[in-house]
Every structure is written in C-alpha cells, then in structure tokens.
C-alpha atoms as one frame of an Amber mdcrd trajectory, in Angstrom:
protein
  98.100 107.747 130.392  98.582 111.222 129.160 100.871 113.019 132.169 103.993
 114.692 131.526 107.411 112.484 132.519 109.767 113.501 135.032 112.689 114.992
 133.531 114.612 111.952 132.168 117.545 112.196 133.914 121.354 110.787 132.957
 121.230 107.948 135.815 119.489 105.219 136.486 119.115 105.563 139.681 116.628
 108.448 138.970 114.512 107.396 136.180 110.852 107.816 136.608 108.624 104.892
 138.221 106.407 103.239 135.389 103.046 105.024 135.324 101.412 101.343 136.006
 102.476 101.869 139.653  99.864 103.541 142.027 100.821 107.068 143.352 103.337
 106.822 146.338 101.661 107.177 149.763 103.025 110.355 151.351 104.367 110.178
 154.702 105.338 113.661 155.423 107.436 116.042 153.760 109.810 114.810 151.458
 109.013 111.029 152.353 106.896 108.867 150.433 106.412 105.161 150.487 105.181
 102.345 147.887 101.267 101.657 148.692 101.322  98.835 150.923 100.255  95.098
 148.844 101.331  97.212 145.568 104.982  96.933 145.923 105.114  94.546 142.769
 103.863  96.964 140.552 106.723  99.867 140.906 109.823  99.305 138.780 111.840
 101.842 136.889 111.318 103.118 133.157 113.820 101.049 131.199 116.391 102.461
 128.868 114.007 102.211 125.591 110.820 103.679 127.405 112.968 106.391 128.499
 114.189 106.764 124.705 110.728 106.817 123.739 109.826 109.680 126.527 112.770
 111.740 124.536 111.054 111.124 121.300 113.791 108.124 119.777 112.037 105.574
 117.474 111.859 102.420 118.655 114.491 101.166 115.552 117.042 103.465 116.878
 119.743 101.741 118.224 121.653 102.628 121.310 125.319 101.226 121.876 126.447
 100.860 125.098 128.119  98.414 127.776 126.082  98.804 130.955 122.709  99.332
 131.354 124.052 102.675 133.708 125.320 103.879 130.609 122.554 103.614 128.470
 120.604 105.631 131.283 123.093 107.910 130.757 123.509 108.254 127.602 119.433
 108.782 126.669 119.203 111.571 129.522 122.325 112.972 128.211 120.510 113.380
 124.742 118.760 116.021 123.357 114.831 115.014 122.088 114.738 113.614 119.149
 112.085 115.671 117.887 113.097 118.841 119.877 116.589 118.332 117.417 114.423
 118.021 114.421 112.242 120.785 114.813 115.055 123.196 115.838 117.244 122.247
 112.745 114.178 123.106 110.521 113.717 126.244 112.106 117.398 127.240 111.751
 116.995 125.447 107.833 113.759 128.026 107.324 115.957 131.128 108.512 119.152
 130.401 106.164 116.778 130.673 103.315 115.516 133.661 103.678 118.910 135.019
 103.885
C-alpha cells in the first residue's frame, strides 16, 4: 500500500490501524465503526512498524519497559531520515563558510 500514515503519535492509544484492515464504516460525523464480520482484521501498528513509518532500520534497537513507552518514545522521535538529511544540509552549509 502506498498511502501516507497518520501522524505517529507518542501513545499507544493513538497509533494508526494496520492498513490490512478495511476502511471504517462511517456512521455520521465524527463516528465510525469497524465493518461488520471484519472486526478481526483491525489491530494497531506495533512499536517497530511505527519505527519503520519514522524511517528507523529494522536493527535499531529501542530500550524501554512498557510497550506504552516504546509508543512513546518512537512518536517522540524525530525521522530517522528527516535527522539525516537535515544534518547534511547543515554539514553542506558549514563548508562553504
């Protein structure tokens, strides 16, 4: 699938729905439910999918105690490869000083 994510946020409670689930059915205004028969197919992004929505490799490791803390910490962090590319930038600009 090729769709931008949610924002990844610093909670679990508000990680994206895996992209496996169908749409949600909407109700009315702000209120949506799970497709009816399809309820086994939603689940939330786990910690490492939502590492790999911020760009981490999947051999960086992530310390933490609770799995609400790992949430936390990814959505906390900045993209890997937002970091890299905006550190090379800033590198490019020093040496033309």
């Amino acid at each position: 699938m090729k769709e931008h994510s949610f924002t990844i946020q610093a909670g679990g409670r508000h990680a994206p729905i895996h992209p496996q689930a169908p749409k949600m059915q909407f109700i009315e205004t702000n209120k949506r439910i799970f497709v009816p028969a399809k309820q086994h197919l939603y689940r939330r992004l786990s910690v490492r999918e939502c590492a790999r929505i911020q760009t981490f490799p999947d051999t960086h490791i992530f310390y933490y105690k609770s799995v609400l803390a790992g949430y936390k910490m990814v959505g906390n962090a900045v993209p890997a490869n937002l970091a890299y590319f905006l550190a090379k930038k800033i590198r490019s600009d020093f040496e033309f000083i």
